[in-house]
N, C-alpha and C positions, 0 to 999 in steps of 0.2 A: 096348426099343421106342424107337424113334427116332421125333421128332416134328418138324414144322416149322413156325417162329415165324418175325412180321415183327419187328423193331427198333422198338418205335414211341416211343423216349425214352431218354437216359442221365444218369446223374448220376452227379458223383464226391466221396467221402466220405474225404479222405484218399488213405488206398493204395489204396483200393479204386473200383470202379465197379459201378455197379447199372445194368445192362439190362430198361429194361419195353417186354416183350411181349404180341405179341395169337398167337392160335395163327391158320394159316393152313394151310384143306387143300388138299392137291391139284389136288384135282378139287371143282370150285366147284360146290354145287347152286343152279340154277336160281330164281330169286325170284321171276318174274314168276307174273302170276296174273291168267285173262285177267276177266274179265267173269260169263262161263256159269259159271265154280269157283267165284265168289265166290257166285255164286247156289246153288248146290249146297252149297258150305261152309255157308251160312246156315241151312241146312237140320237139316244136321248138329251138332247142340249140341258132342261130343265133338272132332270137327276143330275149329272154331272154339276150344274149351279147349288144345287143343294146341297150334296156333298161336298164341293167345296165353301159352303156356307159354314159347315158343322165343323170341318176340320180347324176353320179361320177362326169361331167361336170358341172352341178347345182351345187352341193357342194363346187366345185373350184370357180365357180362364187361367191358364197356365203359371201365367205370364202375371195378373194381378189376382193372390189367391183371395179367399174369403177369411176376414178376421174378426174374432169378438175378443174383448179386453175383462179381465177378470182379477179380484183382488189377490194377492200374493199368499195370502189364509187360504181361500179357496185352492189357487192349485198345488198349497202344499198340502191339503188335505186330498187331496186327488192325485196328487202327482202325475199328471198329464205329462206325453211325452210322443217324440215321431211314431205314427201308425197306432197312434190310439184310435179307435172309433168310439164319436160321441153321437148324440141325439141334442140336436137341438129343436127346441119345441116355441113357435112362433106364432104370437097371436096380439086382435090389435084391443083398446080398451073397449070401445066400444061394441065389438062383440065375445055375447057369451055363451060358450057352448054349455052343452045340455050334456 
């Protein structure tokens, strides 16, 4: 599965360098929320849980971003840097795709 991440930080530790990422989709779902939803959400106990479910997990993401460590050859050959977009591409040994 291939996934897509922004750059939001590096640091180097020696040979190596540590890339911290935020994941970033695609196709951006919409935030806005006009007036009448909010009134309707309020209504709703259950959406309003979820919504603050999402905002709470946003904040933990935030908060401890995603990192992968890479050798110092590598990102001088890449020169990785804030607001790069990467792909990263995840899979386990045991399965092989076709």
């Amino acid at each position: 599965m291939k996934q897509r991440y922004i750059v939001r930080g590096t640091s180097r530790f020696g040979d190596k360098v540590r890339l911290f990422l935020s994941f970033d989709d695609v196709v951006k779902k919409s935030s806005k929320i006009n007036m009448f939803e909010m009134i309707g959400m309020a209504r709703d106990m259950e959406a309003m849980e979820k919504m603050q479910d999402e905002m709470q997990q946003k904040a933990i993401m935030m908060q401890q971003p995603d990192c992968v460590t890479i050798s110092y050859d590598e990102w001088q050959k890449y020169k990785y840097k804030i607001d790069d977009i990467i792909w990263i591409d995840v899979t386990s040994e045991d399965r092989v795709e076709e």
